[in-house]
CHARMM-style PDB file with segment names, atoms N, HN, CA, C and O in Angstrom:
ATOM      1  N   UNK     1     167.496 -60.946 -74.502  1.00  0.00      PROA
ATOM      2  CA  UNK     1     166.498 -61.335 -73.531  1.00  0.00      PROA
ATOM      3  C   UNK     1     167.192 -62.083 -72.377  1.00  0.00      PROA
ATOM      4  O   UNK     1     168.067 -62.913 -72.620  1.00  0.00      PROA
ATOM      5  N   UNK     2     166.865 -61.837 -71.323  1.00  0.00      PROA
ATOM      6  HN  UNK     2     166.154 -61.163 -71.125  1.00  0.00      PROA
ATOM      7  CA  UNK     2     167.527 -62.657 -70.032  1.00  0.00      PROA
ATOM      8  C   UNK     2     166.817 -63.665 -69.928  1.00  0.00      PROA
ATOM      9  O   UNK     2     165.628 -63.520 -70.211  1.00  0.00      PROA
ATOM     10  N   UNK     3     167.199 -64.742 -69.580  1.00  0.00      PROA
ATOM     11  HN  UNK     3     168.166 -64.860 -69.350  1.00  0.00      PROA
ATOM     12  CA  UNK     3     166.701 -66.053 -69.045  1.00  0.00      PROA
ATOM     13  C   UNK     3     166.493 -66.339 -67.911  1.00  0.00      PROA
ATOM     14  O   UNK     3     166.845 -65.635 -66.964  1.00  0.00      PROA
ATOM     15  N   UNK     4     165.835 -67.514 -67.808  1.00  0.00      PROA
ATOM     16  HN  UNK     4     165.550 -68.085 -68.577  1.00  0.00      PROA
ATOM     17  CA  UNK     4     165.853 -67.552 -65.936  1.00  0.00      PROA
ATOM     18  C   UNK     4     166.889 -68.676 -65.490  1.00  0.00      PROA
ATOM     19  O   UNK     4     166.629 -69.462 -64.579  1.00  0.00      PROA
ATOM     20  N   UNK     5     168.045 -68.690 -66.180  1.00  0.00      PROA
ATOM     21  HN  UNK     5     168.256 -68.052 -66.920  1.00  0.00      PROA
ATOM     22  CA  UNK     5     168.809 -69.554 -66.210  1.00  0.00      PROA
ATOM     23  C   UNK     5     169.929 -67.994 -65.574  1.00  0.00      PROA
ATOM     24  O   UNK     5     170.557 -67.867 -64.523  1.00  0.00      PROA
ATOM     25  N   UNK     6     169.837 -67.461 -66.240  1.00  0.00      PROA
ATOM     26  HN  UNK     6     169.327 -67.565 -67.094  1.00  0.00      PROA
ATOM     27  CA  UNK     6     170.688 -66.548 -66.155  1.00  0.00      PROA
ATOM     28  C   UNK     6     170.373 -65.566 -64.311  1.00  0.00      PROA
ATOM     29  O   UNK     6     171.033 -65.311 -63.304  1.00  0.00      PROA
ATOM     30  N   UNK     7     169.098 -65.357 -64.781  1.00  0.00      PROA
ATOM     31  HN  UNK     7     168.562 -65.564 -65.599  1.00  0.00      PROA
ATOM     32  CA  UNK     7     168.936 -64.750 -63.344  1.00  0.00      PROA
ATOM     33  C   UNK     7     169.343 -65.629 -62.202  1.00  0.00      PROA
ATOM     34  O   UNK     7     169.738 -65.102 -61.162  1.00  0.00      PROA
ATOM     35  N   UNK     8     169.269 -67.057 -62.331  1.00  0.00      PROA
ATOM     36  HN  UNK     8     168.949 -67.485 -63.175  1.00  0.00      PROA
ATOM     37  CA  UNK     8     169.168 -67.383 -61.142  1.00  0.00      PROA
ATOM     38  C   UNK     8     171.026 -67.893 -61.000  1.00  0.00      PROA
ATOM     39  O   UNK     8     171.392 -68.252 -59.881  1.00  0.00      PROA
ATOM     40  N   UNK     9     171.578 -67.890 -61.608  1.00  0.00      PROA
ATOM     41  HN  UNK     9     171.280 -67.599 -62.517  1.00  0.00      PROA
ATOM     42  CA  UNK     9     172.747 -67.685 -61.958  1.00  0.00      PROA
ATOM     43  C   UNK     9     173.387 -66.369 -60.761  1.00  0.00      PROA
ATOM     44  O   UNK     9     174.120 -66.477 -59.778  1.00  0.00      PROA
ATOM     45  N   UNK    10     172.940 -65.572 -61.183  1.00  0.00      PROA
ATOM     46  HN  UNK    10     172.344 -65.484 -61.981  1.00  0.00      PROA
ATOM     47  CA  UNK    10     173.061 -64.268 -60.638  1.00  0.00      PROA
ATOM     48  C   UNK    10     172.910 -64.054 -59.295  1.00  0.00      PROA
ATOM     49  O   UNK    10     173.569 -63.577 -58.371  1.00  0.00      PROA
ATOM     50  N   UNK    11     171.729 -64.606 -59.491  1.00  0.00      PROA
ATOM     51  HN  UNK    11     171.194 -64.994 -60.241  1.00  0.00      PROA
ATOM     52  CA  UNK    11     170.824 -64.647 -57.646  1.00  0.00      PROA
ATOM     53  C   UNK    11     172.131 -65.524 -56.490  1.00  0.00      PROA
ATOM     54  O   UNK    11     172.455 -65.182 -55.353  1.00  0.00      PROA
ATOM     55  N   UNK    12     172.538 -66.460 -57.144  1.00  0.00      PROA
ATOM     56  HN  UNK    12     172.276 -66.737 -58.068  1.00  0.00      PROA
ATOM     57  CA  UNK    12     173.125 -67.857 -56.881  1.00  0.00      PROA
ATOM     58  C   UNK    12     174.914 -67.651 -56.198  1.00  0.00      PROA
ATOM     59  O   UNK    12     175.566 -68.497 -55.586  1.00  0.00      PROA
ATOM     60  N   UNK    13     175.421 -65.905 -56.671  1.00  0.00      PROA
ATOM     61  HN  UNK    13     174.892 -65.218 -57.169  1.00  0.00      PROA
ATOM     62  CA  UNK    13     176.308 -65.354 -56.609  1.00  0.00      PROA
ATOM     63  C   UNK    13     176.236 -64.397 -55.791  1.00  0.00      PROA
ATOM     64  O   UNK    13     177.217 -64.258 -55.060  1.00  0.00      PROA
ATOM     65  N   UNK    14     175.105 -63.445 -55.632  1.00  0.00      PROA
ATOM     66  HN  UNK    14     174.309 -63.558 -56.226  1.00  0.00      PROA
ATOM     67  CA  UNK    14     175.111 -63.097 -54.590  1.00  0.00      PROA
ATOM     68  C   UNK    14     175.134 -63.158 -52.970  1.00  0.00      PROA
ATOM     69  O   UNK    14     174.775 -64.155 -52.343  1.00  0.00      PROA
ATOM     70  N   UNK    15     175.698 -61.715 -52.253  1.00  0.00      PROA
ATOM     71  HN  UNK    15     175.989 -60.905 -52.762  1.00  0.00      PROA
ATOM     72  CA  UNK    15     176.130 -62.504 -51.268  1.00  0.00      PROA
ATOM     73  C   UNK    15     174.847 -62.662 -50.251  1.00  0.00      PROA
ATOM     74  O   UNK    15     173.851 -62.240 -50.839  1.00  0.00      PROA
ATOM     75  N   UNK    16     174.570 -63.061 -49.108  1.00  0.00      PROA
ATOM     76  HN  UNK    16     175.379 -63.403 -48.630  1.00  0.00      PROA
ATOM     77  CA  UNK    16     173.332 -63.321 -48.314  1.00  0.00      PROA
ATOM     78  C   UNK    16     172.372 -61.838 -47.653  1.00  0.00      PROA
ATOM     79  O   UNK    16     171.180 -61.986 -47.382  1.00  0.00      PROA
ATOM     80  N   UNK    17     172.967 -60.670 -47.486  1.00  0.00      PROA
ATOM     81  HN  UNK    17     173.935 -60.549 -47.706  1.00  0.00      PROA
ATOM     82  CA  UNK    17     172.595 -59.540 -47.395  1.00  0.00      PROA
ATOM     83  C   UNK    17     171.974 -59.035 -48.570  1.00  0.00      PROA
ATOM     84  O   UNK    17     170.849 -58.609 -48.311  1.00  0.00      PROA
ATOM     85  N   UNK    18     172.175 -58.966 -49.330  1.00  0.00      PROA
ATOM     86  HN  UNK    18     173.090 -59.312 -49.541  1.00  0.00      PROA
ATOM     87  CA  UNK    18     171.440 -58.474 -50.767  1.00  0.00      PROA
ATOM     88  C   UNK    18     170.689 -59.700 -51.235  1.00  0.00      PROA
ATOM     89  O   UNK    18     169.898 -59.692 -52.178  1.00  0.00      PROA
ATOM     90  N   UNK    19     170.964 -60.639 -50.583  1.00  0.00      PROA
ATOM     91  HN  UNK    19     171.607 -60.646 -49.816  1.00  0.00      PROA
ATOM     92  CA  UNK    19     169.461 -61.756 -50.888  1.00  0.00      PROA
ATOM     93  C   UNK    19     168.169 -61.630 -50.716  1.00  0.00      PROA
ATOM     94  O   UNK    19     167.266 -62.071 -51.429  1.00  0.00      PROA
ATOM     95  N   UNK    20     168.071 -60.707 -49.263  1.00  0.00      PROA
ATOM     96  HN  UNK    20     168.804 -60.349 -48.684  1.00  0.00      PROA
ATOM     97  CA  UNK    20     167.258 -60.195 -48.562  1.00  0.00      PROA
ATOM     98  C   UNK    20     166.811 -59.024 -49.138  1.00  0.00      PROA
ATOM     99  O   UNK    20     165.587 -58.893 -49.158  1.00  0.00      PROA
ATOM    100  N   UNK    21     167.247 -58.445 -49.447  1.00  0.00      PROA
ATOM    101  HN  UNK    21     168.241 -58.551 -49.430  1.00  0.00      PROA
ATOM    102  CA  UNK    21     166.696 -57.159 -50.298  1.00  0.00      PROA
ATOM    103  C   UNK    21     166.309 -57.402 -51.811  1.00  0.00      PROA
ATOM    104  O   UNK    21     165.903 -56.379 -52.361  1.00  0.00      PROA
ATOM    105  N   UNK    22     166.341 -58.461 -52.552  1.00  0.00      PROA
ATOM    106  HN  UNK    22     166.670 -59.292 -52.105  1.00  0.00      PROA
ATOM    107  CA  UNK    22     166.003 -59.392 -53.477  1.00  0.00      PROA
ATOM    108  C   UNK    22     164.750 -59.507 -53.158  1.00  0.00      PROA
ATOM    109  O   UNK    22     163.840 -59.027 -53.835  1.00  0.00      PROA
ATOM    110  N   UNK    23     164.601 -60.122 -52.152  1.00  0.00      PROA
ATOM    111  HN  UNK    23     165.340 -60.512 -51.602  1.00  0.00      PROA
ATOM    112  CA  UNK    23     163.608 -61.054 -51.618  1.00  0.00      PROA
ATOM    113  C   UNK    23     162.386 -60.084 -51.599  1.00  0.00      PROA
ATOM    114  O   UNK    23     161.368 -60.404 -52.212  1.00  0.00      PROA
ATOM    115  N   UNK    24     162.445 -59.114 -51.034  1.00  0.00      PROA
ATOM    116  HN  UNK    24     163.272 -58.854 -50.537  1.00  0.00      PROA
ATOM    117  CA  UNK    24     161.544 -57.780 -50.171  1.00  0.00      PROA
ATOM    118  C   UNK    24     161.202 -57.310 -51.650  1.00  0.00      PROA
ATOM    119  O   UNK    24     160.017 -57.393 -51.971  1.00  0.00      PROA
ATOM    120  N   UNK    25     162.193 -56.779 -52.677  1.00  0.00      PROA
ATOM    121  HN  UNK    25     163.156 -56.712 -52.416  1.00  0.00      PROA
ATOM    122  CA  UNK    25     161.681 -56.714 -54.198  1.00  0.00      PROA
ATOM    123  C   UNK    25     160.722 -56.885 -54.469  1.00  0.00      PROA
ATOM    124  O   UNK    25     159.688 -56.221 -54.545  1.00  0.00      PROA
ATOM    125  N   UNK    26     161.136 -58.254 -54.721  1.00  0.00      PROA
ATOM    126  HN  UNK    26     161.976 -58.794 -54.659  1.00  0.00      PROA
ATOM    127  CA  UNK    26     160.046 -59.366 -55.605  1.00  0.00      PROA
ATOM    128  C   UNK    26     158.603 -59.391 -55.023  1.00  0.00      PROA
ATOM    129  O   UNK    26     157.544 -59.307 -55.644  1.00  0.00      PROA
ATOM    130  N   UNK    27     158.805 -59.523 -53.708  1.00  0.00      PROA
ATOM    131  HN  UNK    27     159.666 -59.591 -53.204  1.00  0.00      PROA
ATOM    132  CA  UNK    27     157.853 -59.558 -52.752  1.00  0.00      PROA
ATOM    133  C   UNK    27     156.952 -58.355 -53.374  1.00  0.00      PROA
ATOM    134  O   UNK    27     155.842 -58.424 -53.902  1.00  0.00      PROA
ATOM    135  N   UNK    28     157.531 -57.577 -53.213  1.00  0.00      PROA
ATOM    136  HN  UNK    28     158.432 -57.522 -52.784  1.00  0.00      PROA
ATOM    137  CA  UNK    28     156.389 -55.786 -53.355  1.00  0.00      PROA
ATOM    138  C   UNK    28     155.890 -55.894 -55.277  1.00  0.00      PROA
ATOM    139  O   UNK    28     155.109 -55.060 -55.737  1.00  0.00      PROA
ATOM    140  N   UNK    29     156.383 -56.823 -56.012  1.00  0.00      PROA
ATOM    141  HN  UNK    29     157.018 -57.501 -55.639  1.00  0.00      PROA
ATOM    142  CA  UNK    29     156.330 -56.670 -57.600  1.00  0.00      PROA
ATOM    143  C   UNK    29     154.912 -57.526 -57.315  1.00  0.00      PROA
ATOM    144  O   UNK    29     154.111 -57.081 -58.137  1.00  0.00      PROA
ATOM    145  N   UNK    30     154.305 -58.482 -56.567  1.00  0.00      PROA
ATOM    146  HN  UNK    30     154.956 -58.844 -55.900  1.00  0.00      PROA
ATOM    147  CA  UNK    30     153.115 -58.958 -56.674  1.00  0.00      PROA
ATOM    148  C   UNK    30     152.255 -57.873 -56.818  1.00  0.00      PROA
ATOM    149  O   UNK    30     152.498 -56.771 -56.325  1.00  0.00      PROA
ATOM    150  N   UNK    31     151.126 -58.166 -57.559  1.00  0.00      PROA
ATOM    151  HN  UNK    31     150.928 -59.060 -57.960  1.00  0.00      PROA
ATOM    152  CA  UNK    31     149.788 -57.101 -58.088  1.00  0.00      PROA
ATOM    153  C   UNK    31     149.155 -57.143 -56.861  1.00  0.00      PROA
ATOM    154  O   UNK    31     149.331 -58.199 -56.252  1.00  0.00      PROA
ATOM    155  N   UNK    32     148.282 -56.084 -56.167  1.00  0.00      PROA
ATOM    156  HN  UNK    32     148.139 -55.226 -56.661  1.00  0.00      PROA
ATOM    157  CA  UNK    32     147.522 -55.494 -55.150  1.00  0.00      PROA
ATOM    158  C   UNK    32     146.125 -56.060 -56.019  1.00  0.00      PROA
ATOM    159  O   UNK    32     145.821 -55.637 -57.135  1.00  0.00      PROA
ATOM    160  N   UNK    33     145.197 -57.319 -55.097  1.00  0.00      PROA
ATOM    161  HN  UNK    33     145.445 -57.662 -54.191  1.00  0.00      PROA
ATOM    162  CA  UNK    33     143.919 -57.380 -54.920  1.00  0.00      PROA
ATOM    163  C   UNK    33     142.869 -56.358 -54.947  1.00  0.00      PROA
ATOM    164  O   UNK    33     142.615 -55.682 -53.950  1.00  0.00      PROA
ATOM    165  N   UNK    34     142.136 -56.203 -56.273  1.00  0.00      PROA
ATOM    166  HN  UNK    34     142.342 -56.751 -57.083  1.00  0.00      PROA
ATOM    167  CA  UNK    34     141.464 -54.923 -56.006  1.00  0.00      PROA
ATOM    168  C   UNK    34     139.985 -55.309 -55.518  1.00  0.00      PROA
ATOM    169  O   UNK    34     139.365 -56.363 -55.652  1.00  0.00      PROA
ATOM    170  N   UNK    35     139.601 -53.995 -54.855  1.00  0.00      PROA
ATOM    171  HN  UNK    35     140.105 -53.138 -54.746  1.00  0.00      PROA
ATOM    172  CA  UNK    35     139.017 -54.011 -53.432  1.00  0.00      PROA
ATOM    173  C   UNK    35     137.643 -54.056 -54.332  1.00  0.00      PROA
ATOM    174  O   UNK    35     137.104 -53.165 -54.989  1.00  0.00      PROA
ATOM    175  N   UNK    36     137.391 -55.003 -54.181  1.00  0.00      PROA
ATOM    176  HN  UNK    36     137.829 -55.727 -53.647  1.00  0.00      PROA
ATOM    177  CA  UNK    36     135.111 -55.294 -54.473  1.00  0.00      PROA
ATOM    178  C   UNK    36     134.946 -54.095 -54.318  1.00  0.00      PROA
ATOM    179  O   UNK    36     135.734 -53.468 -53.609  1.00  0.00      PROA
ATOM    180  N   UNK    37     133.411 -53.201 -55.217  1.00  0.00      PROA
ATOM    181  HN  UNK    37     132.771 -53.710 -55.792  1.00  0.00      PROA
ATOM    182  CA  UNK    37     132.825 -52.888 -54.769  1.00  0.00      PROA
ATOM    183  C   UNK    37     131.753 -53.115 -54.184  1.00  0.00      PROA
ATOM    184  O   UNK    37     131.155 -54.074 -54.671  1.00  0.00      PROA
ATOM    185  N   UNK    38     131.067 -52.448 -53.021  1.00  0.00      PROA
ATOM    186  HN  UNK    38     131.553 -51.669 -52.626  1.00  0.00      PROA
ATOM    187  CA  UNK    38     129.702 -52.976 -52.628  1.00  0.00      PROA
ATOM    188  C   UNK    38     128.849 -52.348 -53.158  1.00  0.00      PROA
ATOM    189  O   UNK    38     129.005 -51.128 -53.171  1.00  0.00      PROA
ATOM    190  N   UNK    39     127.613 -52.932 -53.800  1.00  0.00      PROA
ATOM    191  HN  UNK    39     127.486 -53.923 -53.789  1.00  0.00      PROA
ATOM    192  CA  UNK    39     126.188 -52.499 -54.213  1.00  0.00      PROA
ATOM    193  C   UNK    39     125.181 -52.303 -53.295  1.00  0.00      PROA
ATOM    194  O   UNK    39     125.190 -53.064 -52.328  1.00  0.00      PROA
ATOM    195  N   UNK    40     124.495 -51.643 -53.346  1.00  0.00      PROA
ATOM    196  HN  UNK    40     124.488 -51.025 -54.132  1.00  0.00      PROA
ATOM    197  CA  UNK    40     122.991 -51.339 -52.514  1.00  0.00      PROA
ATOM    198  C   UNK    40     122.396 -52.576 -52.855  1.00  0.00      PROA
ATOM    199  O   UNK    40     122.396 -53.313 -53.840  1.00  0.00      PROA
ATOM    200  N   UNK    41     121.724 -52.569 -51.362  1.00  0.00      PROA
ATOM    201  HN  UNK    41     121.723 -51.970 -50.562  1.00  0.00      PROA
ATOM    202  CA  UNK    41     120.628 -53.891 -51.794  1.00  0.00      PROA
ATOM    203  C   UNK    41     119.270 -53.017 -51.281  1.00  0.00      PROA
ATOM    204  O   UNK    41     119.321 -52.070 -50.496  1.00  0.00      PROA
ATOM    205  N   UNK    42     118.354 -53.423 -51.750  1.00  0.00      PROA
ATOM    206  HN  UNK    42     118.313 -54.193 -52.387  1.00  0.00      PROA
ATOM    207  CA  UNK    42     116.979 -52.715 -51.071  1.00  0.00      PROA
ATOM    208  C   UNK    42     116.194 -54.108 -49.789  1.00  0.00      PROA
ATOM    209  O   UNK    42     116.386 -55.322 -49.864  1.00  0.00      PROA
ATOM    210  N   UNK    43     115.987 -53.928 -49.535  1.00  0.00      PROA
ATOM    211  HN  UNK    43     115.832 -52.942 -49.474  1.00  0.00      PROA
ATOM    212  CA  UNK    43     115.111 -54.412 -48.406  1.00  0.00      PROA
ATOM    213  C   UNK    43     113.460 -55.019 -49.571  1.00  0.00      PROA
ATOM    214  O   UNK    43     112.563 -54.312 -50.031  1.00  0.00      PROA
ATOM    215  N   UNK    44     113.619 -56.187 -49.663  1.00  0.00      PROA
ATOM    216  HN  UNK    44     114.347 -56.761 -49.290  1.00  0.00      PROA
ATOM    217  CA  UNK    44     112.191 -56.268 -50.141  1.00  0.00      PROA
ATOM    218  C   UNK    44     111.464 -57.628 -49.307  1.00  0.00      PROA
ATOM    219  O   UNK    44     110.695 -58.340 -49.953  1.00  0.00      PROA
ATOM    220  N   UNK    45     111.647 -57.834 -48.367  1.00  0.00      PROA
ATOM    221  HN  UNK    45     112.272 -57.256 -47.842  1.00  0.00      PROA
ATOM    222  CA  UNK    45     110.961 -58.324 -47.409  1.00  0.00      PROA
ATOM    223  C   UNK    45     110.049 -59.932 -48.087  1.00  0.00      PROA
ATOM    224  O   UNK    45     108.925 -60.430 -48.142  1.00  0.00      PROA
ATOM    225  N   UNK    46     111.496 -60.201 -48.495  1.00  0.00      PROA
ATOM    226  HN  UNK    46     112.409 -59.796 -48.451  1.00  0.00      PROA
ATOM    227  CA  UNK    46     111.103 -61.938 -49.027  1.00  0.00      PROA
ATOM    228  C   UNK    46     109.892 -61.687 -50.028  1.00  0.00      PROA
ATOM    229  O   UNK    46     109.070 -62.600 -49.947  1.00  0.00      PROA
ATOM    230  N   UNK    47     109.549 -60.684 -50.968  1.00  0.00      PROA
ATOM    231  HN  UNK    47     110.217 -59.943 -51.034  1.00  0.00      PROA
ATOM    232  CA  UNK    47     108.642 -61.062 -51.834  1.00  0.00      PROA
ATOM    233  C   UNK    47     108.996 -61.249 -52.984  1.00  0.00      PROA
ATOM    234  O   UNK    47     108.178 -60.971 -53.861  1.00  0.00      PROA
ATOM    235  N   UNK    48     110.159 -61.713 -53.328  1.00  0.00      PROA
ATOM    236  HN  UNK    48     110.824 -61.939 -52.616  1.00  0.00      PROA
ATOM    237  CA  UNK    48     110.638 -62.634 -54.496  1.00  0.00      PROA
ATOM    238  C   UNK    48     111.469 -63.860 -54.159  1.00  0.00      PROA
ATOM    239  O   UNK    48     112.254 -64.369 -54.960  1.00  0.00      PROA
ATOM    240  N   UNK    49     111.205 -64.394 -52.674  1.00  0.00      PROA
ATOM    241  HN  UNK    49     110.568 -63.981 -52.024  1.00  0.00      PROA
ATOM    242  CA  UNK    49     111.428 -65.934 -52.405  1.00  0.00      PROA
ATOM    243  C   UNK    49     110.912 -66.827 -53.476  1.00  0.00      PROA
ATOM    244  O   UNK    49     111.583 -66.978 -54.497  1.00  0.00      PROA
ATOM    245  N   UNK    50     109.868 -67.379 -53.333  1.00  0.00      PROA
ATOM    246  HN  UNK    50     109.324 -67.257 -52.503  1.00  0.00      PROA
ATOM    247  CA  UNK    50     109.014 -68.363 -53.960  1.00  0.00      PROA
ATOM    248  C   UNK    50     108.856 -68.128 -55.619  1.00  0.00      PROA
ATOM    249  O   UNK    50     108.214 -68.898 -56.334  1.00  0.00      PROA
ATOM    250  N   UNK    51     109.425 -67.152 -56.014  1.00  0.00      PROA
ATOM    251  HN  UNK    51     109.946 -66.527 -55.433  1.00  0.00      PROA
ATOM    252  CA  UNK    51     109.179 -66.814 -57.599  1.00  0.00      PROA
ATOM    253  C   UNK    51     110.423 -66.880 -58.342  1.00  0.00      PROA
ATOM    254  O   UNK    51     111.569 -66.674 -57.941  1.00  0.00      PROA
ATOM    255  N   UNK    52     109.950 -67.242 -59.628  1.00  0.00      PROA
ATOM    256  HN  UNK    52     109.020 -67.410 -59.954  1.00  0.00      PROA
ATOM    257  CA  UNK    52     111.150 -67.576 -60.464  1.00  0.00      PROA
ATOM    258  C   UNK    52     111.467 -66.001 -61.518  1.00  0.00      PROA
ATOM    259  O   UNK    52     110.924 -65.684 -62.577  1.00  0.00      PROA
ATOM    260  N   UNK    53     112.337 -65.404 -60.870  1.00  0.00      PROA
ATOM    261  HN  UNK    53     112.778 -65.662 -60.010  1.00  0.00      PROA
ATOM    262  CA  UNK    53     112.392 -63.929 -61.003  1.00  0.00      PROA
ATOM    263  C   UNK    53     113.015 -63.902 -62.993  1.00  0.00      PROA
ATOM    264  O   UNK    53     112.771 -62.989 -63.782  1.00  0.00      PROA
ATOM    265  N   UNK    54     113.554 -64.769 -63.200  1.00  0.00      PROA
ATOM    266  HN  UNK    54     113.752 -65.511 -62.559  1.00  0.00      PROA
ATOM    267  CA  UNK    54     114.017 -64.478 -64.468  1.00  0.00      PROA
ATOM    268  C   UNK    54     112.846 -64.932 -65.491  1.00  0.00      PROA
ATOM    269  O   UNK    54     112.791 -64.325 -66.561  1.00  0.00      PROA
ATOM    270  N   UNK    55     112.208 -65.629 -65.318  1.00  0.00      PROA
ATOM    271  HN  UNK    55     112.253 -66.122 -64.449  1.00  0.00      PROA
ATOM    272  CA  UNK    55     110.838 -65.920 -65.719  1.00  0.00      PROA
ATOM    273  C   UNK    55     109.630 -64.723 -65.858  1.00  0.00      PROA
ATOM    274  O   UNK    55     109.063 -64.202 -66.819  1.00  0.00      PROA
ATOM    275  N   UNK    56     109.574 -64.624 -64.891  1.00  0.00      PROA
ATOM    276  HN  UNK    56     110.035 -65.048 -64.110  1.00  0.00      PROA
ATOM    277  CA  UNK    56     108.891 -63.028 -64.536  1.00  0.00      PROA
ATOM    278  C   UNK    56     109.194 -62.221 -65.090  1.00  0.00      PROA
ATOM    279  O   UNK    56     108.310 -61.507 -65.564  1.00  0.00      PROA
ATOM    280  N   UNK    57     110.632 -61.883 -65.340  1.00  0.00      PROA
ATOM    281  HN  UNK    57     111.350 -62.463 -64.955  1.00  0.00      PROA
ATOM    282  CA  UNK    57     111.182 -60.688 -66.224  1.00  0.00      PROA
ATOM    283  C   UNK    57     110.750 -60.810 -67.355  1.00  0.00      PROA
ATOM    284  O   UNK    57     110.054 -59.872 -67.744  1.00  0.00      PROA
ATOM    285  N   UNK    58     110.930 -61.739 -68.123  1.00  0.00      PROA
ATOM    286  HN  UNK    58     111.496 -62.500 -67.807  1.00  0.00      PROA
ATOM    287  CA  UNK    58     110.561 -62.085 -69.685  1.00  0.00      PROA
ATOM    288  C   UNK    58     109.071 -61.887 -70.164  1.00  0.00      PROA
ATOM    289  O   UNK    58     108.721 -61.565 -71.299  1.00  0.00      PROA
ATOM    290  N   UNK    59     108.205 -62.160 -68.999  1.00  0.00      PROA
ATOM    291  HN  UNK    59     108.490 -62.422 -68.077  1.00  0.00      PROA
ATOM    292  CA  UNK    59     106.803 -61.817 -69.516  1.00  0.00      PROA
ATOM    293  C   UNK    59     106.104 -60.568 -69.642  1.00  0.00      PROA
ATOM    294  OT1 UNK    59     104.960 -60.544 -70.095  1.00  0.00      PROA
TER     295      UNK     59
END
């Protein structure tokens, strides 16, 4: 198993040109944010303002 004793060891030896291409690596290994989907909403013209909708459901 490598360590991070070891990698950075490594890193620490290299020369400043391939640091940069290190860098750009690691950079691209972060996970991509996945994109929400959007839901439909319907238009119901404020007639479940004033009501306690989970209440309602149950009865």
């Amino acid at each position: 198993m490598v360590t991070r004793e070891k990698i950075k060891r490594e890193i620490d030896r290299m020369p400043n040109d391939l640091l940069e291409k290190v860098h750009k690596y690691i950079g691209g290994l972060t996970p991509k944010k996945a994109k929400k989907k959007k839901f439909h909403t319907y238009k119901l013209n404020g007639q479940f303002d004033n009501m306690n909708v989970r209440e309602r459901a149950y009865e």
